[in-house]
N, C-alpha and C positions, 0 to 999 in steps of 0.2 A: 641299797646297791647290791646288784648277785654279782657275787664271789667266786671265782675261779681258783680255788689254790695247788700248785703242784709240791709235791715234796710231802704230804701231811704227816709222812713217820719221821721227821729228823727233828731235831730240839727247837728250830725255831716254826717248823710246821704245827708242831704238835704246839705251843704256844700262842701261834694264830687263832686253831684251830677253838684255844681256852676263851680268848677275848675279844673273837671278831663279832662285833654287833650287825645283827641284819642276815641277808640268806647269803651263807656260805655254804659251797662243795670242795670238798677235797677229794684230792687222789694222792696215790702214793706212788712210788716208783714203779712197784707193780701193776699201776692199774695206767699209769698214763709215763710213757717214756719219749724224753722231749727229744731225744735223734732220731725216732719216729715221725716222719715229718704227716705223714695222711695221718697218721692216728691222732697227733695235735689239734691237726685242724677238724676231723671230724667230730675229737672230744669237745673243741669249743667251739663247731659252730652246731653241735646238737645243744649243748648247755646255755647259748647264746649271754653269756656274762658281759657287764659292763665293766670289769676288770679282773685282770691275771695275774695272780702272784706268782713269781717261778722262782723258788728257794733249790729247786733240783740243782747239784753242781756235782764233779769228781773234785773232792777236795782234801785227800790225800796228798800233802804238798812235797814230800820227798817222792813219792811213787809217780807225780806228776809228770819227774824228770826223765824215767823209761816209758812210759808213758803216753807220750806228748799229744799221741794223734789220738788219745779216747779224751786227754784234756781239750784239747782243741774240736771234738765230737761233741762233747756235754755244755761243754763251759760256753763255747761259742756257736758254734752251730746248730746244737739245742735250742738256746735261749734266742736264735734267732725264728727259727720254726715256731715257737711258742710268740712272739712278737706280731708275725707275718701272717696268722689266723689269729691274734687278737685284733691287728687291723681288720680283717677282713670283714670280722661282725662289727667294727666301729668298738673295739674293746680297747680299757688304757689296758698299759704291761706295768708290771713293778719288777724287776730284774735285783736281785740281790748280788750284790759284788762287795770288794773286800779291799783293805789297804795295802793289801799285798800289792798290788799297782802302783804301789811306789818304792823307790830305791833305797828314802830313808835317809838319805844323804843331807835333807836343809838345814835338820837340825834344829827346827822350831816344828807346830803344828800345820798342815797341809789343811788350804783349802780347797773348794772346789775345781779354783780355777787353775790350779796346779799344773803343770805338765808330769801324765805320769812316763813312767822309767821302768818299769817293774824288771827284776832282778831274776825269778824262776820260771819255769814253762809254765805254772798254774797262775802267777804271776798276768802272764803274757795273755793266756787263755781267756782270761776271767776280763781282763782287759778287751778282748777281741769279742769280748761279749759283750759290752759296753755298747762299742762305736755300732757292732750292728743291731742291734736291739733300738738304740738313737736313732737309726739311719732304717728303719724299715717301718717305728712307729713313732711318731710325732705326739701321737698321747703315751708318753713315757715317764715314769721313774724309775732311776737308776739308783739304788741308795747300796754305800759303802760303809760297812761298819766293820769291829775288828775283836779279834781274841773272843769268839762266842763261848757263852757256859749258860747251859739249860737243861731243866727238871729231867726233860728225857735224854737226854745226850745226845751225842751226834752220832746217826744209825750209823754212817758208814768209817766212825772210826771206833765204834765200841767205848761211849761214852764220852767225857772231855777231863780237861786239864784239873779244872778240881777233884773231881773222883777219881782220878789216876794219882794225885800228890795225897788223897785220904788214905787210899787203898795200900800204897807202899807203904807210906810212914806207919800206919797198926801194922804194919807186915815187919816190920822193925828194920827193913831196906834204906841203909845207907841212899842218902840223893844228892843229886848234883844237876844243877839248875842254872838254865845260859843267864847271865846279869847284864847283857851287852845288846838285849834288842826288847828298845820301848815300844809299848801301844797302850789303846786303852782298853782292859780288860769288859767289854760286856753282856747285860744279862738277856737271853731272849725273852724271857716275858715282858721289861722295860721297851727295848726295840718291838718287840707285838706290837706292843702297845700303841708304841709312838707311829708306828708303818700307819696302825688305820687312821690314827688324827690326821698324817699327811694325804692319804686318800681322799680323808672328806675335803681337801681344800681345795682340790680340780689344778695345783700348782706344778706343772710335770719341769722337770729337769733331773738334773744332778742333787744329790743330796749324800751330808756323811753324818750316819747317825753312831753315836757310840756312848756308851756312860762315860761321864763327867771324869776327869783327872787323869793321870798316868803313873805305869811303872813299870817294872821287866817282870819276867818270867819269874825270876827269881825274887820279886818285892811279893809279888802275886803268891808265890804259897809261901812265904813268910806269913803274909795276912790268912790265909787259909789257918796255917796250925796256930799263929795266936787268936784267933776266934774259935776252934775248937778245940783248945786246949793242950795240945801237942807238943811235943818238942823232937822231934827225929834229928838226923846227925844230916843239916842241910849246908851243902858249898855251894858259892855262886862259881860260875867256869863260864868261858869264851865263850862265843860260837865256836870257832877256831876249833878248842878242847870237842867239842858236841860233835864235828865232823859228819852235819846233815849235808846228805846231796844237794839238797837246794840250798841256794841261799837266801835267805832273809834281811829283810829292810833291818837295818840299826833302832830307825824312830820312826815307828808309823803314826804318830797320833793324827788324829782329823781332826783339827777342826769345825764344827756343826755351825757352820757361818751360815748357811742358805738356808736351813730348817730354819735360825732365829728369823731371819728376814722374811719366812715364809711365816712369822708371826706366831710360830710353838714354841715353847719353853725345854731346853736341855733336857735330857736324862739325868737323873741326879748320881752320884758321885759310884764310882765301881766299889768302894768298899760300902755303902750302904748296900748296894746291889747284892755284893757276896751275904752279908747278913740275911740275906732277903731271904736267900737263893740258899744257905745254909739251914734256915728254918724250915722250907718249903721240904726240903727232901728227908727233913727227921735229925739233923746231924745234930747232936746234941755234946755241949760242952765238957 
C-alpha cells in the first residue's frame, strides 16, 4: 500500500515512519502544510497514495485558548484539505485526534459511541476535525488516543511529559503534579504499530487506540522515578492549584471497543509501555 504520511518530525511521525511496512513518503511540516489547501492536493495528487496519515495538529492545549482561529486552521480546516485530495485520488485518510473531545464527566471509560463534549478550544478544534474529515471522505479513519510519550518527542512542545518529569527531578526541582485528571498514558511506537494493522483491514470508522489501563498525571511520574530509580520531592495538586487556561477532561480514558471488534488485540498495559519506552531512549536505573 503507498503511504502518504504528514507530520514525519513529531514523535508519533517519526515512529511511523520506524515501523510502516511497504512504500511509505513522508513529509514534515516544512515540506507539506495542511492550511495549504493547493499545495495538499498537489502533494497528493502527484504522489497518488492509497492512504494518508495526517498526525499534523496545533496541540499546544493552553495556547489553544488565545489562539483559537490557528486551532481551528490546523486542527480542522487542515485535516479537512488533507481529507478532500485524498478523496480526490480515491485515497483512505487516517486523521489523528485525541480524548480531549471529551468532558470527562461519565466517570467510567468512553466509547466510540459517546457523545463528545469537549471542554477547551483544542478540544473543540480537533473535534471539528473529526466530523469534517468523516463528512468529506467516506474511506476514513479517525483514531482517538491520549497522553502521547515517544522516542522523539513531541516537535512542537520541545519533548514530552517523561523527559520533562526526568529532566527536573536530576535538576533537584521540587514538583507538583495535577492527581485529578485520568487518562491512559500512551506509547507512539505501540500506537505505530497498531495504526498500520488497522490499515491493512479496509475497516474505516471511529476508533480509540491507547495502551491498556489508567492513571493521573501524577500516578504517571510516580511510575517514571520508581523505574528509574528516583526519588525527587513529588505533591499531587488540583487542577484548580495548576491554574491552566484550558480545561481538561477529569477522565478521559477510551475505551478500545471497535479496534477489539475490528478483530485486533489491545495495546498492552502503559506501564510495560514506559519500561519499553525508558530502555529505548538509554535511561538507565
Amino acid at each position: 500500500m503507498r503511504t502518504l504520511l504528514i507530520g514525519s518530525g513529531g514523535q508519533l511521525g517519526r515512529d511511523l515512519i520506524d515501523v510502516w511496512s511497504g512504500d511509505l513518503v513522508a513529509f514534515s511540516h516544512q515540506d507539506f502544510d495542511v492550511c495549504n489547501r493547493e499545495q495538499a492536493r498537489q502533494v497528493i495528487v502527484r504522489e497518488q497514495p492509497e492512504l494518508v496519515i495526517n498526525t499534523a495538529a496545533y496541540h499546544r492545549v493552553d495556547d489553544c485558548e488565545t489562539n483559537g482561529a490557528l486551532a481551528l486552521e490546523v486542527n480542522a480546516l487542515g485535516a479537512k484539505n488533507v481529507a478532500d485530495a485524498a478523496r480526490e485520488v480515491d485515497a483512505a485518510v487516517m486523521f489523528i485526534s485525541t480524548d480531549y473531545v471529551q468532558d470527562g464527566l461519565k466517570g467510567s471509560p468512553y466509547v466510540e459511541g459517546d457523545l463528545p463534549r469537549p471542554l477547551s478550544l483544542y478540544g473543540v478544534s480537533k473535534l471539528a476535525g473529526e466530523h469534517l474529515v468523516r463528512q468529506s471522505n467516506a474511506q476514513h479513519y479517525v483514531v482517538r488516543s491520549s497522553s502521547l510519550f515517544g522516542v522523539a518527542g513531541a516537535s512542537g512542545k520541545g519533548g514530552n511529559f517523561v523527559e520533562t518529569m526526568i529532566r527536573k527531578a536530576k535538576a533537584g526541582e521540587p514538583l507538583r503534579v495535577v492527581d485529578d485528571q485520568v487518562s491512559s498514558p500512551t506509547f507512539t511506537a505501540d500506537l505505530a504499530t497498531k495504526l498500520q494493522e488497522l490499515a491493512g483491514t479496509g475497516r474505516y470508522g471511529l476508533y480509540h487506540i491507547t495502551n491498556s489501563g489508567q492513571t493521573s498525571w501524577f500516578g504517571f511520574a510516580e511510575k517514571i522515578f520508581k523505574l528509574m530509580g528516583l526519588a525527587p520531592s513529588l505533591t499531587p495538586i488540583s487542577s484548580d492549584e495548576l491554574s491552566a487556561p484550558a480545561q481538561r477532561p477529569a477522565f478521559s480514558v477510551l475505551e478500545n471497543r471497535a479496534l477489539v471488534d475490528a478483530g485486533l488485540q489491545k495495546l498492552r498495559s502503559w506501564e510495560e509501555a514506559l519500561g519499553a519506552y525508558l530502555e529505548a531512549k538509554g535511561h538507565a536505573a
